[in-house]
N, C-alpha and C positions, 0 to 999 in steps of 0.2 A: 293313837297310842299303841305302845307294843302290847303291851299288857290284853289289850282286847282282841286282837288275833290268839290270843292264847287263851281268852275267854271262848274265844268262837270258836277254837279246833277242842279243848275238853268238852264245852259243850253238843259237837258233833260226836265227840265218842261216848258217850253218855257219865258223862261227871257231871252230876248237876249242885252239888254242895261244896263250894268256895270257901276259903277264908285266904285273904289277904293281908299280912303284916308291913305295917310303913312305919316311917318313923318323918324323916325328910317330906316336907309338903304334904302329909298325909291327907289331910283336907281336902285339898285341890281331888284326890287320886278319890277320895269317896262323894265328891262331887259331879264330879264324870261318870262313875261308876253306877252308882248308885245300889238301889237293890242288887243288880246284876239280870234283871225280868228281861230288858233290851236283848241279854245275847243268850236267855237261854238256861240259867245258871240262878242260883240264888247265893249272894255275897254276903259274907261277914268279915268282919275287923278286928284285927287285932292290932292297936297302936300302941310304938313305944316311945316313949319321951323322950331316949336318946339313942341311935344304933345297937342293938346288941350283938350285931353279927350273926351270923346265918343257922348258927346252933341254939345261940340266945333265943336268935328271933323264933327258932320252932319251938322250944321251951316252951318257952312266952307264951304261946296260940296254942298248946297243947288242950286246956279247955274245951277249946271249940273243934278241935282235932278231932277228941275218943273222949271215953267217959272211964269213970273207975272202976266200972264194971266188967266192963270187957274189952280191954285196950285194946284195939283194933290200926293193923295200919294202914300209911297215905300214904298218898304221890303229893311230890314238890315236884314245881315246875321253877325256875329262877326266871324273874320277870323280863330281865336282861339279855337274853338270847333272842334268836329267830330261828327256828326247825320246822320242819316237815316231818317231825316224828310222828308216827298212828300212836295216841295215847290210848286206843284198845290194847292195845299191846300189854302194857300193865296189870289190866284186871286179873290175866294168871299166875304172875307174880303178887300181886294183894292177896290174892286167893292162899298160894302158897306159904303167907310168911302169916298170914292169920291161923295155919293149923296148928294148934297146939302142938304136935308131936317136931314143928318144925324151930329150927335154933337162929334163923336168918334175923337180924337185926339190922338189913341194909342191903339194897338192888341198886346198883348205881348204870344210869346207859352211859356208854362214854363213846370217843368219838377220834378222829385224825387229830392231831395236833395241829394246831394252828400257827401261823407264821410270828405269831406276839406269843407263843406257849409250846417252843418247838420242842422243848424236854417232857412234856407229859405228867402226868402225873401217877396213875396207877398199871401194874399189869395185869389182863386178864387173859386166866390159865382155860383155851378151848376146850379141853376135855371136861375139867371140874366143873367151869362158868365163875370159879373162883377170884379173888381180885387179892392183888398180894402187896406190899411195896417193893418187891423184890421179882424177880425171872430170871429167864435164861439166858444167855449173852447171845446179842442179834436181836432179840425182839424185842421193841421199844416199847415204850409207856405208850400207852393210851391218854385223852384226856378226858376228864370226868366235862360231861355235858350241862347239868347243870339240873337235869331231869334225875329223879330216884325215887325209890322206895323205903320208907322207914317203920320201923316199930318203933312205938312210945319210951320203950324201956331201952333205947339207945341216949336217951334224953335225963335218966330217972338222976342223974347225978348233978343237973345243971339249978340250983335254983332258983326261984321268979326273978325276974329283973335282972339275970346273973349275964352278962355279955360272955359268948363264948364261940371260939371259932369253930368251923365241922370239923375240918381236915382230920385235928388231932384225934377226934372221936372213933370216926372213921377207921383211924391207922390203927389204933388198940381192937378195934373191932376186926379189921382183917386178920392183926395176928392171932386171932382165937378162932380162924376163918368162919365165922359170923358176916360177911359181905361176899352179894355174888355181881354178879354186873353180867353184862350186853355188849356189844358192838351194833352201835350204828352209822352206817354208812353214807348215809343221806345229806342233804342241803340242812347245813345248821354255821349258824354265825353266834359268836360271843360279840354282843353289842355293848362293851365295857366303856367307851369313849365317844367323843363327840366324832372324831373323823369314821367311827365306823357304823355309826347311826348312820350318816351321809353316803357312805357308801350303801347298805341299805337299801336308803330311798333309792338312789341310784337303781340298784340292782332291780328294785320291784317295778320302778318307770319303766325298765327295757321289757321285764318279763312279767306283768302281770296276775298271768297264770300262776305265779308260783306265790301271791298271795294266799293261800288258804290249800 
């Protein structure tokens, strides 16, 4: 499963506390899983009875997220990709949006555009680390990876069981420039479809090494 190559590289960067949200087969995914002891990691669940979309679903698991005491925030990973991103990378951005004095509600990595996503999605300004919807003419959108950083209180309007997409969160969040992002460069695939699972496998049968 993809899902557990992404177990096994947090767990190499020292993330040891999971939560996972399903909605689709959720069962089957916490049966394979299980604890999470196998790869290193300790799992928890957050199931929802039907899709809420990617903003919903963090809502949703905010619980098991942070506490009310001292909102704290996380790395998502979207279960859907394949990267070779170093997820150490993050702890100084976690570091940074947990200081009080700091306003960041959002790190997004983003990445080349892919040949199914040639228009991108956000810009990010090199000097700021800023992410905007907007830039300079000549330099194109980025696309959002699928990897981020969030605080709690990018979420505090969504409530329980409320289905709601990110994007838009997002885009109100840049215009208050509240979101910074990254550029990475690296081997990373959007595995959204069945032909690009297959390519995939492909791709790991020639070059094994780039499993992990």
């Amino acid at each position: 499963m993809l899902i557990e190559y992404h177990l096994e590289k947090l767990a190499i960067a020292g993330f040891d506390d999971v939560v996972i949200n399903h909605a689709y087969l959720g069962s089957k995914i916490e049966s394979r899983l299980g604890s999470g002891s196998r790869y290193g990691v300790t799992i928890r669940y957050s199931a929802e009875r039907e899709g809420l979309e990617t903003a919903g679903g963090i809502a949703n698991a905010l619980p098991l997220l942070t506490d009310d005491k001292r909102q704290r925030p996380f790395a998502v990973v979207n279960a859907d990709i394949f990267c070779q991103f170093d997820f150490k990378s993050l702890y100084s951005v976690l570091e940074q949006m947990n200081s009080t004095v700091n306003s960041l509600l959002a790190h997004l990595i983003l990445v080349d555009n892919p040949v199914h996503h040639g228009e991108g999605d956000f810009w990010l300004h090199p000097q700021s680390g800023q992410l905007s919807q907007s830039g300079k003419t000549g330099c194109p959108k980025l696309t959002f990876s699928g990897i981020g950083v969030y605080h709690p209180l990018l979420f505090k309007n969504i409530a329980p069981c409320q289905s709601q997409k990110l994007a838009p969160l997002l885009r109100e969040a840049m215009d208050g420039g509240k979101v910074s992002g990254a550029y990475f460069s690296g081997t990373w695939m959007d595995i959204g479809t069945p032909e690009r699972l297959h390519a995939l496998d492909a791709s790991l049968n020639c070059h094994p090494a780039h499993r992990i």
